[in-house]
N, C-alpha and C positions, 0 to 999 in steps of 0.2 A: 286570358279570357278575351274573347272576339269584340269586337264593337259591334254594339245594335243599334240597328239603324231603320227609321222609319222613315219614307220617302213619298208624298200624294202628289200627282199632276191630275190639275183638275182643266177638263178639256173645254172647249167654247162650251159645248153642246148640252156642261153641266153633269157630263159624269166623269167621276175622281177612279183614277187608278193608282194602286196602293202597290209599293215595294215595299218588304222587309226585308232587313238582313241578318244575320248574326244570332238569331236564334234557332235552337233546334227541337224538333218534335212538334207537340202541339204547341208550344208554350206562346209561339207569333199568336193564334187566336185568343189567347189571353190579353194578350200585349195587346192588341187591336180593337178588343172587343166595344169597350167606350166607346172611343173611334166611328167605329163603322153602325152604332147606332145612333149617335149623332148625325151622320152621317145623311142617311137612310139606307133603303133596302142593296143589298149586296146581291149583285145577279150575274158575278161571276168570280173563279177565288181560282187562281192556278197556282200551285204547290211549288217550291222553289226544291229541289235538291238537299238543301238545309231540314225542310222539314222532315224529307224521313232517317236522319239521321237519330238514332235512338243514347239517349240520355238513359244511361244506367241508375243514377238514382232514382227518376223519374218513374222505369217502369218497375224497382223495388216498390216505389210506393204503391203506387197501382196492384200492385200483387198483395199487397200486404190487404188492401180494401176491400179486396174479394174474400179473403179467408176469414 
């Protein structure tokens, strides 16, 4: 299993940029979600390569929700 890793640089100017790593699909907006409303408002989210890698259990569950 990967290491997950959560990464903030918060800039003079008072806005925080977020890295995540090691996780896949949606599951970083979970991981984050506390976070970035602590935080406050999120006004920009660029998707890392990790996220669209698809978690096989993940989208069994999701199927299963819909039926």
């Amino acid at each position: 299993m990967p290491q997950k890793t959560l990464r903030f640089k918060i800039h003079q100017d008072g806005r925080v940029e977020e890295t995540v790593e090691g996780f896949t699909g949606n599951s970083c907006n979970e991981a984050t979600k506390n976070l970035e409303n602590a935080l406050g408002k999120v006004t920009v989210k660029n998707k890392t390569s990790d996220a669209f890698i698809s978690n096989h259990s993940e989208n069994l569950t999701q199927l299963k929700k819909r039926i």
